[in-house]
C-alpha positions in Angstrom: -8.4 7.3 -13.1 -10.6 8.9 -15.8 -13.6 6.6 -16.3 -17.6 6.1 -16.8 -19.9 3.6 -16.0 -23.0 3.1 -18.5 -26.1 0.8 -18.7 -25.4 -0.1 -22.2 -23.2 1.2 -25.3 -24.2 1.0 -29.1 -21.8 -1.0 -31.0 -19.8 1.2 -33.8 -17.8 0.8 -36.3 -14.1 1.6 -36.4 -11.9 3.3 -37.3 -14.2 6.7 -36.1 -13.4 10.1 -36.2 -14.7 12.7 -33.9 -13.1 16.0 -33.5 -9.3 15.9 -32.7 -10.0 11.6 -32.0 -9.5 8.8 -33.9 -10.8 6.2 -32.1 -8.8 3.4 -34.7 -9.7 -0.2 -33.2 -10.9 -2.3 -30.8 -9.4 -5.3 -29.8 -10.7 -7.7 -27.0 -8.4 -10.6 -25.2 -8.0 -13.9 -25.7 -9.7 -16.0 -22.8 -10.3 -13.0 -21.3 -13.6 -10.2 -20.3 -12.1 -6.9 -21.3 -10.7 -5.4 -24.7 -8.9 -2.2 -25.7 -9.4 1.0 -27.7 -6.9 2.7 -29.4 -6.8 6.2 -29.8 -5.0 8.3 -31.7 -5.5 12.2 -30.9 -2.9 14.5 -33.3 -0.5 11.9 -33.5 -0.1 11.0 -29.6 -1.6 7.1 -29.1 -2.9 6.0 -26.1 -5.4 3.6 -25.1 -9.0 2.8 -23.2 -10.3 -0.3 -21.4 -13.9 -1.5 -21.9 -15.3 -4.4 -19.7 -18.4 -5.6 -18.2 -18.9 -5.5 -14.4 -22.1 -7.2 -13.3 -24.9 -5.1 -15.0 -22.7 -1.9 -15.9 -20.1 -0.9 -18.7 -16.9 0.5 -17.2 -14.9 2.5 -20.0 -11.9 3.7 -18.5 -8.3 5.1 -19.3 -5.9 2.6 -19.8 -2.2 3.6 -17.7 -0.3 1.0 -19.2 0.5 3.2 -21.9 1.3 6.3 -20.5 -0.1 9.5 -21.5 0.3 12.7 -19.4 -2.4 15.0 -20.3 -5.4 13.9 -17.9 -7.8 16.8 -19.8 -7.1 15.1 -23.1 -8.0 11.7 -21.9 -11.6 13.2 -20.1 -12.6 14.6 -23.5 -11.5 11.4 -25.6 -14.0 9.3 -23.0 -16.5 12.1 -23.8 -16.4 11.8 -26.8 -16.1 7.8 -27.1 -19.5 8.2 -25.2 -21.1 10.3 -27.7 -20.1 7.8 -30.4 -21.5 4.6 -28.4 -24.6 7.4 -26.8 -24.0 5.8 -23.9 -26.8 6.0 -20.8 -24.2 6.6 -18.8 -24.6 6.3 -14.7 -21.8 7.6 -13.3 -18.5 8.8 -14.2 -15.4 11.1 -12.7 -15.1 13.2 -16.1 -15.5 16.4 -15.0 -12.8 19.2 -15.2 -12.4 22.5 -13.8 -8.8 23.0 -16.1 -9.7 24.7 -19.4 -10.2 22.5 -22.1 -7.4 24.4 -24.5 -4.9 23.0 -22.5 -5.9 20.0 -24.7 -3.6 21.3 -27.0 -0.3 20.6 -25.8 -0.5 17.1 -24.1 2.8 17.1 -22.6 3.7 18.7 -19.6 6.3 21.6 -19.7 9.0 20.0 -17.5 11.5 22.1 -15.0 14.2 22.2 -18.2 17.0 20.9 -15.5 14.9 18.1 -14.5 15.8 15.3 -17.5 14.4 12.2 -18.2 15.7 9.3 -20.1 13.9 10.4 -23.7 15.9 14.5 -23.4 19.1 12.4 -21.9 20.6 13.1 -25.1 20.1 17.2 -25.5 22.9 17.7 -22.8 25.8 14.7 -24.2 27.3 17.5 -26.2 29.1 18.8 -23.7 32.7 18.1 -23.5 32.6 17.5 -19.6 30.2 15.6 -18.2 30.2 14.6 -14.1 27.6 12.6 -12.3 26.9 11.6 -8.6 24.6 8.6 -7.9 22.2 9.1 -4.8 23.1 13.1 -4.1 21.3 13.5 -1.2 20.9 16.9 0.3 22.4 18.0 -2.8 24.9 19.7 -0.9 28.0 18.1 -3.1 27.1 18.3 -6.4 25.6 21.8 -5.7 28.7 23.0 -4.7 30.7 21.1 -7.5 28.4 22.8 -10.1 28.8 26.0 -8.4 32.7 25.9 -8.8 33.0 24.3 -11.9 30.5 26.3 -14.8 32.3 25.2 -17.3 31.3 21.1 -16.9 28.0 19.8 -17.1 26.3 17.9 -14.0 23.9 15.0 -13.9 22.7 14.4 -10.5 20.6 10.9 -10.2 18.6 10.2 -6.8 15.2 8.1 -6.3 13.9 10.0 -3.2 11.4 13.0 -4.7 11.4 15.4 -1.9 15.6 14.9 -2.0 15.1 16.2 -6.0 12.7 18.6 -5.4 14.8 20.7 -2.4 17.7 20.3 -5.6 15.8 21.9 -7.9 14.5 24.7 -5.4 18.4 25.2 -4.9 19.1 25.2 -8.6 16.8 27.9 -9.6 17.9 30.3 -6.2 21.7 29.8 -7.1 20.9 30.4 -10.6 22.6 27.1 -12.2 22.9 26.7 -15.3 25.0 23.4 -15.3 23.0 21.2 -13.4 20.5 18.6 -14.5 18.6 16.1 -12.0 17.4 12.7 -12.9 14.5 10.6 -10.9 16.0 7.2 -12.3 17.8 4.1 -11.7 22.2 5.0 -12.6 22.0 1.1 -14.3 19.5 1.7 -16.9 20.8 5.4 -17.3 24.6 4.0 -17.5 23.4 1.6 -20.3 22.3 4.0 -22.1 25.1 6.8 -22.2 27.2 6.5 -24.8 31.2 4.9 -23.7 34.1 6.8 -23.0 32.0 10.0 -22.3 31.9 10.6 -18.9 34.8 12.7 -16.8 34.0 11.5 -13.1 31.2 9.2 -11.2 30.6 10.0 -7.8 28.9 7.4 -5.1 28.6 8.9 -1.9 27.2 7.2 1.4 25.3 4.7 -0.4 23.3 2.7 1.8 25.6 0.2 2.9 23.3 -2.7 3.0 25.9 -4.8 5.0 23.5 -7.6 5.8 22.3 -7.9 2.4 24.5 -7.1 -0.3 22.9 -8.3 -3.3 21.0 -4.3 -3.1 24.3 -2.8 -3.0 24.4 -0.2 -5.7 28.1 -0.7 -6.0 28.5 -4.2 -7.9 30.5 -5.8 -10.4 28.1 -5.0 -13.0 27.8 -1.7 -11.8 31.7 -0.8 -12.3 31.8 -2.9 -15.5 29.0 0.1 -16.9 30.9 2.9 -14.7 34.1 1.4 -16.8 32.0 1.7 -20.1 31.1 5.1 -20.7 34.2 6.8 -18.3 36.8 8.2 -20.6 40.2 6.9 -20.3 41.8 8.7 -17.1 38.8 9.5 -15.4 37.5 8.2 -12.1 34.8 6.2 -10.1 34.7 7.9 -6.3 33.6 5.9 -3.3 32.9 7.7 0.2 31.6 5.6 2.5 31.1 4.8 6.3 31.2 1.2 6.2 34.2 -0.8 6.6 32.6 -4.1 5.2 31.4 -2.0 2.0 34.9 -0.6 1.4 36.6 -3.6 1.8 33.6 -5.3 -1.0 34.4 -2.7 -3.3 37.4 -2.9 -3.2 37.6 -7.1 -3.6 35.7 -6.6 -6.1 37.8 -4.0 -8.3 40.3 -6.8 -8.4 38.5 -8.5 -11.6 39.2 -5.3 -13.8 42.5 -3.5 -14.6 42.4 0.1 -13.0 44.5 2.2 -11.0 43.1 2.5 -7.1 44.1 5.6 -4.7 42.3 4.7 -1.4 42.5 6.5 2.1 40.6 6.6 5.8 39.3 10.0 7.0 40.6 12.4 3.9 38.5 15.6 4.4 36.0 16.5 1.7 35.4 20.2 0.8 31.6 19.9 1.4 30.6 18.3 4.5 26.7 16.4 4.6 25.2 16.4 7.6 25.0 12.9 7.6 28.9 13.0 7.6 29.5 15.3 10.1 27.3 13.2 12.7 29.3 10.4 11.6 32.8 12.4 12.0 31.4 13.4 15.6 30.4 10.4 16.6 34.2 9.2 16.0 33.3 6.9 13.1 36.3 6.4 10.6 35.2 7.4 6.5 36.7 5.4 3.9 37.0 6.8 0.7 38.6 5.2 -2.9 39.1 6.2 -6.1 39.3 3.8 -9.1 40.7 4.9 -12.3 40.0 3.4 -15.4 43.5 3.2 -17.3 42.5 1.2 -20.7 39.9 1.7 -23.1 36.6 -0.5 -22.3 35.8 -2.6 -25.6 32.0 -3.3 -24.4 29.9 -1.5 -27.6 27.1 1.3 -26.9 23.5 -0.1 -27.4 20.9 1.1 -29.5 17.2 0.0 -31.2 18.8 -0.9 -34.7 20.0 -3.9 -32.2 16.3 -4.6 -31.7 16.0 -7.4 -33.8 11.8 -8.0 -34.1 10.9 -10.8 -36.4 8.1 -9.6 -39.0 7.0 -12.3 -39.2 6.0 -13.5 -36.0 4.3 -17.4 -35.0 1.1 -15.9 -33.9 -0.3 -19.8 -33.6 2.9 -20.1 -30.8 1.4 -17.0 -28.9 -1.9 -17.6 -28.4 -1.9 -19.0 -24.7 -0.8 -15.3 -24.0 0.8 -16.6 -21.2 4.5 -17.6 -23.0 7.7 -16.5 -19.9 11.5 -16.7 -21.8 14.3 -15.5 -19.4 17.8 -16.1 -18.3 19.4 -14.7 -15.1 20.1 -11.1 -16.4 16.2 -10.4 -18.5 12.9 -11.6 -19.1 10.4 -11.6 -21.5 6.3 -12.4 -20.8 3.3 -11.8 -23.2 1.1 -11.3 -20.7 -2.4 -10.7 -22.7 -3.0 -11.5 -26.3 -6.0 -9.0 -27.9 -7.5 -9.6 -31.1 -9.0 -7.6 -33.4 -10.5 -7.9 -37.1 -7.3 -7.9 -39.3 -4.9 -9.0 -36.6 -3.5 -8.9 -32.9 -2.3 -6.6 -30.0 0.3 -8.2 -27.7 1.1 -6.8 -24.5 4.6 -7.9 -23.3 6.4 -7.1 -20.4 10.3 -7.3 -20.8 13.8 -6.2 -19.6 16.0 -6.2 -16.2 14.1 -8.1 -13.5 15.3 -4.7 -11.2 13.4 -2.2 -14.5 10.8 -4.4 -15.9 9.2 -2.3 -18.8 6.2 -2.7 -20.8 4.5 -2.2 -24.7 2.4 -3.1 -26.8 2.7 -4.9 -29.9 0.1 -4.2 -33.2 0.5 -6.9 -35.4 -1.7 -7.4 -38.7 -1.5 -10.5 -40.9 1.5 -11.8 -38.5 3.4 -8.9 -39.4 4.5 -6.2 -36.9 3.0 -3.0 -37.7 3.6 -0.7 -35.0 5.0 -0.3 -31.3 3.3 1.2 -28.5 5.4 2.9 -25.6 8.9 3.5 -25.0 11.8 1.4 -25.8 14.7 2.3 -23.5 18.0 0.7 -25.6 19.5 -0.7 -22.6 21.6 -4.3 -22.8 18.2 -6.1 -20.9 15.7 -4.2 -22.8 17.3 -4.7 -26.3 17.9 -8.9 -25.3 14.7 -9.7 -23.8 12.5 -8.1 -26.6 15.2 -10.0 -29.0 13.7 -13.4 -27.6 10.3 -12.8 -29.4 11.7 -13.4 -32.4 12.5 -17.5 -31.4 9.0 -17.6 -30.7 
């Protein structure tokens, strides 16, 4: 983590300017040692933590609000101790990477490796197929291979698993394949209904003695419903009996057309399956339908209600919880600065808890820092402020 410790800083006024940084305020917490700093270099916010420990000044980056270029942050606390002329005793700021690269803070991405916020550059296509937890890859590769005309979305949570994909991407020279490190019920919230030609869920760890982690739920169909077009299909492979037989109990709540069957044989085999096959273990498989059109409405940030106006006098604990049994909200540190407050919050799905910050002058909201995914939990639990 970027940092420097000093004997002693001269106290400045903000906002200050130096270079390509705005150093804009500094806010320090309520009932609390530390404050924050926020920064603003061409447009791209992020902020610093300054507290005492024992005799020494630490100044370091702060990752609660996420900012990827690690070169950019090293010169801002540079320069931030230029401005204070810090006697500075030690610090990790040194960097063998050129200092140009300053220039372009974001990371060029692999362009078939997505994330939530470039989701949307690939929803134009007319035919859009996804398979939660690929694996080896060794389906949705072969589904992308034969099929160059519709547009993949592979999701999976296990790195190495995504980076072997994306090895195999570039050597079969896909252009229809896209792989996602994230969690299928905040990306499912987010996709827009009746979009989606065909979800597959293969060998999902079956969890029998604990269900509750299942990634095949009610809530989860009720989203695969959602954003499926009429006709298309929800596929199940699995090796568990007592999963099937869940899945199935629970498809009985919605109207949908089922086509189950024991050992069908799959045109790409996973290893996984084959040692299953060999070791004479049955493989269930079901496919649900959806047959109607789902009424649930997309979500989006216009559905972010905010008060501007908000009961600062109410806040001030920093330490106020709301919740229900689906989301959560908690302003966890209160910051104060001359002409008003910074309120960090976390919020959302107890399973994707996110985080921002909140700069409010005069009780009036001014500006959010950090990412607002519009999911159902995120949109609700930041809704709950505004009753505050």
């Amino acid at each position: 983590m970027p940092h420097f410790f000093a004997s002693k800083l001269d106290s400045i006024s903000l906002p200050a300017k130096i270079g390509d940084f705005s150093f804009q305020l500094e806010a320090k917490r309520i009932n609390g040692e530390d404050s924050i700093i926020l920064v603003d270099y061409k447009n791209y916010k992020f902020l610093l933590t300054r507290l005492r420990k024992d005799s020494k000044i630490l100044v370091k980056y702060n990752k609660s609000l996420k900012f990827s270029s690690k070169a950019v942050i090293k010169l801002a606390l540079k320069e931030y101790a230029k401005l204070t002329n810090a006697d500075i005793i030690s610090h990790n700021l040194s960097s063998k990477s050129n200092l140009d690269s300053t220039k372009e803070p974001h990371n060029t991405h692999n362009p078939y490796f997505l994330n939530i916020s470039n989701i949307k550059d690939i929803l134009e296509s007319s035919n859009i197929i996804i398979e939660v937890g690929f694996g080896s890859g060794q389906n949705i590769l072969n589904m992308a291979k034969n099929n160059p005309r519709a547009t993949f979305i592979g999701l999976e949570i296990y790195r190495p698993a995504i980076e072997q994909v994306l090895k195999q991407i570039k050597i079969l020279g896909l252009k229809n394949l896209f792989i996602m490190n994230a969690d299928c019920r905040i990306l499912f919230d987010i996709l827009p209904s009746n979009k989606i030609d065909a979800i597959y869920l293969h060998f999902p760890v079956p969890w029998d003695k604990n269900e509750q982690k299942r990634v095949f739920s009610k809530s989860f169909l009720q989203k695969s419903l959602r954003i499926l077009k009429k006709g298309a299909f929800l596929e199940l492979r699995t090796d568990s009996k007592e999963y099937f037989d869940y899945a199935l109990n629970i498809s009985k709540d919605f109207e949908l057309k089922i086509e189950s069957v024991i050992n069908s044989k799959n045109e790409i085999i996973s290893k996984y399956e084959a040692r299953w096959l060999r070791a004479n273990k049955n493989i269930y498989s079901a496919s649900f339908y959806k047959i109607n059109d789902y009424k649930e409405g997309d979500f989006s940030i216009k559905d972010l209600d905010l008060s501007p106006f908000l009961a600062i006098d109410k806040i001030l604990d920093s330490n106020i919880r709301l919740a229900n049994k689906e989301y959560f909200l908690h302003i966890k540190s209160v910051y104060k600065f001359k002409d008003g407050h910074i309120l960090f919050i976390l919020f959302g799905a107890y399973y994707a808890p996110n985080h921002i910050f909140l700069i409010i002058y005069d009780n009036k909201l001014i500006e959010v820092l950090g990412d607002i995914i519009p999911t159902y939990a995120n949109i609700s639990s930041l809704n709950l402020i505004s009753g505050v």
